[in-house]
C-alpha positions, 0 to 999 in steps of 0.5 A: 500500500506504502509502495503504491502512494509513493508510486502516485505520488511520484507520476503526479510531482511531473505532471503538477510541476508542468501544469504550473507553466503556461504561456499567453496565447500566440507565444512560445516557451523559450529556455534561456541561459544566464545573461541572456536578454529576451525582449518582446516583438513589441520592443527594441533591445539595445546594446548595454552601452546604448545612451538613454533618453527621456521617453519618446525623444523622437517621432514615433517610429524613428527608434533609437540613437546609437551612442557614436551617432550622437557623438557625432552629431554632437561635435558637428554642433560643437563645430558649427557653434565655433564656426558661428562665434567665429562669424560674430566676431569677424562681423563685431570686428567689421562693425566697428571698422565701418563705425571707425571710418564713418565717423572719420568721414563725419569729422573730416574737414574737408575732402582730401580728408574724408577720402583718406579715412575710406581707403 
């Protein structure tokens, strides 16, 4: 009698250890290993060293940036934003020089002096 619960007993711990496991309609089981990612169809895996944003940082459907991508659209901006000081200050520096000679013009006596202060 002993033999024959512990016979059940041993056909049941299985069948109870599968029932227990279930996965949502659509869907396969999968085994995995330790450090594995699994990531639904419904998202995107990224890489570890992938740069995060605040949600939703672009259009709907654009997706992710990758970190060298940003990097380099960063230094195009840091370059472009030295180009632009660089025009700002040529263009204060052409301001003043028309300034200067037009006041020259202004305080000229006469015209052999005006003429000087243009060439």
């Amino acid at each position: 009698m002993d033999r024959l619960i512990l016979f059940v007993i041993l056909l049941l711990v299985p069948a109870l250890s599968w029932s227990e496991f279930s996965c949502p309609d659509g869907t396969e089981a999968a085994c995995i290993e330790t450090g594995d990612k699994v990531c639904s169809a419904s998202t995107k895996c990224v890489d570890n060293n992938a740069t995060c944003f605040d949600d939703f940082p672009c259009s709907t459907g654009e997706g992710f940036v990758c970190g060298t991508e940003y990097d380099a659209a960063l230094n195009d901006h840091k370059r472009s934003t030295e180009q632009y000081d660089q025009l700002v200050k040529e263009n204060v520096s052409l301001r003043q020089e028309r300034l200067d000679r037009k006041n020259c013009v202004l305080n000229a006596t006469g015209l052999i002096e005006a003429q000087k202060c243009v060439r």
